[in-house]
C-alpha positions in Angstrom: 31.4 -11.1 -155.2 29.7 -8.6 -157.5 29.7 -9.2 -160.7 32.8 -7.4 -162.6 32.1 -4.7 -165.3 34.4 -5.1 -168.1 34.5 -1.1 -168.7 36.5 -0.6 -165.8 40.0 0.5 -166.7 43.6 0.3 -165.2 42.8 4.5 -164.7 39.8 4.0 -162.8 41.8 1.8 -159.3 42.8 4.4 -156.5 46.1 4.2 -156.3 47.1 5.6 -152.9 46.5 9.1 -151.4 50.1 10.2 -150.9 52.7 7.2 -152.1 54.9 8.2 -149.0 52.9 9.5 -146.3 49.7 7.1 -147.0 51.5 4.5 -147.8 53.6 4.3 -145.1 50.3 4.7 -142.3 48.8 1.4 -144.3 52.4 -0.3 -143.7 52.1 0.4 -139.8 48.3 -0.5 -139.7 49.5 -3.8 -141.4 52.2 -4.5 -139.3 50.2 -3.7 -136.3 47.3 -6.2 -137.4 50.5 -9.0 -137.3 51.6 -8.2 -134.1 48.3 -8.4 -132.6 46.3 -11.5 -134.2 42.7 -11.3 -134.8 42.6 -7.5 -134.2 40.5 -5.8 -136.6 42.2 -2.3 -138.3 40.1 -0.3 -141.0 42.2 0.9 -143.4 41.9 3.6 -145.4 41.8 3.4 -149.1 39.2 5.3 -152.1 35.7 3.4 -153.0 37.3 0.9 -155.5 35.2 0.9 -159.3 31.7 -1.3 -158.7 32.4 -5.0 -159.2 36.2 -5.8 -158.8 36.8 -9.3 -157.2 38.7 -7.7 -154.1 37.9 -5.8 -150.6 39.4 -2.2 -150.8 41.8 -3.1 -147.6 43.0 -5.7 -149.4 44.1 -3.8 -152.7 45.3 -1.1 -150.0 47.8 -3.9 -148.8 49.1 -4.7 -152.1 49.5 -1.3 -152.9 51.6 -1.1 -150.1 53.2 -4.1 -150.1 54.0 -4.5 -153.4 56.2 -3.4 -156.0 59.0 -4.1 -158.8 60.5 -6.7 -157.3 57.4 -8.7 -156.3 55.6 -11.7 -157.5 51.8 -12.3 -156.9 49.4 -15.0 -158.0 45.9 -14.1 -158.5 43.2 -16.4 -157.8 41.8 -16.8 -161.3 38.1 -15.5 -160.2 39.5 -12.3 -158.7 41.7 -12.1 -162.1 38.3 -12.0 -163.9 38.1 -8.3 -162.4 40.9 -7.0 -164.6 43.2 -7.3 -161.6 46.3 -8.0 -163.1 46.9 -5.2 -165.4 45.4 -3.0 -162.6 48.4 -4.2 -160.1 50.9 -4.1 -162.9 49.6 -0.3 -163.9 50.1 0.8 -160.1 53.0 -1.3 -158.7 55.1 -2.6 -161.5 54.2 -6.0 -159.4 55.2 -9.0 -161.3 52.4 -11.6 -161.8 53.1 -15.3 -161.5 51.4 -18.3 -162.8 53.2 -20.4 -160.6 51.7 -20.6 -156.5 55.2 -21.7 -154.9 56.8 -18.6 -156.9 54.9 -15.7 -155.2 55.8 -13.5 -152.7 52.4 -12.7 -152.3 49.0 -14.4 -153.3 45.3 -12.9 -153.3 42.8 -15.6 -152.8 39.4 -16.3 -151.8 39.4 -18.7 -148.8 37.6 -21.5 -151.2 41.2 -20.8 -153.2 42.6 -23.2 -150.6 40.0 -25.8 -151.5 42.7 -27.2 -154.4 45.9 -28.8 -153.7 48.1 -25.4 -154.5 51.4 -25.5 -152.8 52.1 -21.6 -151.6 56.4 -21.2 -150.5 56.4 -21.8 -146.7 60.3 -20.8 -146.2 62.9 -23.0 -145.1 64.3 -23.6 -141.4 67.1 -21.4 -142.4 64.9 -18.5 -144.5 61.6 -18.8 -142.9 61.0 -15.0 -144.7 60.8 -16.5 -147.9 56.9 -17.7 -147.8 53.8 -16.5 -149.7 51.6 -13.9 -147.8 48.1 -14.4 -148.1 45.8 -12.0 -149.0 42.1 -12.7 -148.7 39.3 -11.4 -149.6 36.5 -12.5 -147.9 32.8 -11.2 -147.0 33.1 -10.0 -143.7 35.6 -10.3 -140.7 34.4 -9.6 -137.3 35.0 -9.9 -133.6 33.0 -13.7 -133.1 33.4 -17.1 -131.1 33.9 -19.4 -134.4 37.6 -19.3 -134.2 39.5 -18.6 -131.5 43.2 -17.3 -132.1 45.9 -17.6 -128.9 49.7 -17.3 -129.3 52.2 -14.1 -129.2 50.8 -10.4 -129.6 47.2 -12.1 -128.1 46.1 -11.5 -124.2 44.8 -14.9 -123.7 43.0 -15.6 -126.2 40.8 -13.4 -129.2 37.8 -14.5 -131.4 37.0 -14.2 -134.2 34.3 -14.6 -137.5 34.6 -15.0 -141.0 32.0 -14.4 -143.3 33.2 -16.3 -146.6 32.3 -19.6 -148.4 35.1 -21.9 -148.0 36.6 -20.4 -144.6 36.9 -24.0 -143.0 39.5 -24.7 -145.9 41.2 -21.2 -145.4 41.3 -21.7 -141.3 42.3 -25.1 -141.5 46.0 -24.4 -143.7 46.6 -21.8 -141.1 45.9 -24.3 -138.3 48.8 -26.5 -140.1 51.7 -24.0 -139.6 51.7 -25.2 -136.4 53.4 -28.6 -137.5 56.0 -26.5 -139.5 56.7 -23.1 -137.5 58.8 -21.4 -138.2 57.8 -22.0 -141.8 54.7 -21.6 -142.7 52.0 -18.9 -144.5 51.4 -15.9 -142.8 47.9 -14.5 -143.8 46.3 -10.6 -144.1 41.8 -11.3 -144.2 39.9 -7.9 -145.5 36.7 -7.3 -146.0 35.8 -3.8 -147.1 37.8 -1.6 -145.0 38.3 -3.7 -142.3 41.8 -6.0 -141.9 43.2 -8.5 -139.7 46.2 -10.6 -139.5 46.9 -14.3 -138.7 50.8 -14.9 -138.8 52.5 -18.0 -138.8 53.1 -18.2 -135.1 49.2 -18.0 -134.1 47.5 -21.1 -132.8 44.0 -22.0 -134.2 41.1 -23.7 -132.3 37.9 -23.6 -133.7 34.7 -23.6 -131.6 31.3 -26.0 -132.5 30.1 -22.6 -134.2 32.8 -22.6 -136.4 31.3 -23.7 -140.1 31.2 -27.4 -140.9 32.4 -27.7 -137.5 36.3 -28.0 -137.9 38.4 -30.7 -137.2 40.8 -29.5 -133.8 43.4 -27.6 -133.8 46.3 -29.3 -135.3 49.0 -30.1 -132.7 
């Protein structure tokens, strides 16, 4: 990530084109990325200030997403880009300290390198989990992971561009033990979003970085 210039203000974050109209097109894009796994949606969102720690498709989500009665976590080197008081300016969005508190939690894939324990629901309330939001370097149509379950023909590649992506991939991979909990994730990079819910299975191919262990059963 680019190194953040502390003269960036709260003022100086798009918020979104039209709160009603844009917002809800970004809520259908984001919902369609879910139902279709791995497919790629650019969504559209004003050149964010030079040097904030986050993808503009991924503060498009949380503009979208998020709101009074939300709680997010920041991973502390996003934070470093003034994000905090930028979400709280145009969402009202509650920030948490604690990771099993948030209904939503922008990371970096190498976030999931530490022992942080995100809310995966219970069997009764599966809803009540952490989305992921992750910022990453780029996210692309690829053979290092390859994504098959409900909403994918088959199956549907994909690459990530990101340090720490074998940690990232890998949590995913673990919802299978606990569907229907489990962390449902949104990956942006620049414009560009896609989706890996819950009910997706993982496999990653002898391309895939560090060569991943199998898909957990």
């Amino acid at each position: 990530m680019t190194q953040f210039d502390d003269s960036v203000r709260v003022h100086d974050w798009p918020a979104l084109n039209d709160a009603v109209h844009h917002g809800q097109q970004v809520f259908r894009q984001l919902l369609g990325a879910m139902a279709e796994p791995g497919s790629l949606v650019e969504l559209d969102m004003a050149v964010l200030p030079d040097g904030v720690g986050i993808p503009s498709a991924a503060w498009a989500a949380v503009l979208t997403l998020c709101d009074l009665d939300t709680r997010i976590w920041i991973d502390a080197r996003i934070e470093a880009s003034g994000l905090e008081a930028a979400i709280a300016f145009h969402t009202g969005a509650r920030v948490t300290q604690v990771a099993e508190e948030a209904d939503f939690a922008l990371i970096l894939p190498s976030t999931l390198e530490e022992p942080l324990f995100f809310a995966e629901g219970t069997d009764a309330y599966p809803d009540r989990s952490t989305t992921l939001i992750v910022a990453v370097e780029s996210v692309e149509a690829g053979e290092d992971w390859q994504l098959s379950g409900p909403g994918i023909p088959d199956r549907r590649g994909l690459h990530i561009g990101a340090d720490g992506v074998t940690a990232l991939m890998q949590r995913l991979m673990a919802n299978r033990t606990s569907f229907p909990c489990g962390l449902d994730a949104f990956i942006a990079a620049g414009s560009r979003m896609t989706a890996i819910p819950r009910s997706t299975a993982i496999m990653p191919s002898v391309n895939a970085p560090q060569h991943a262990e199998e898909e957990v059963a």
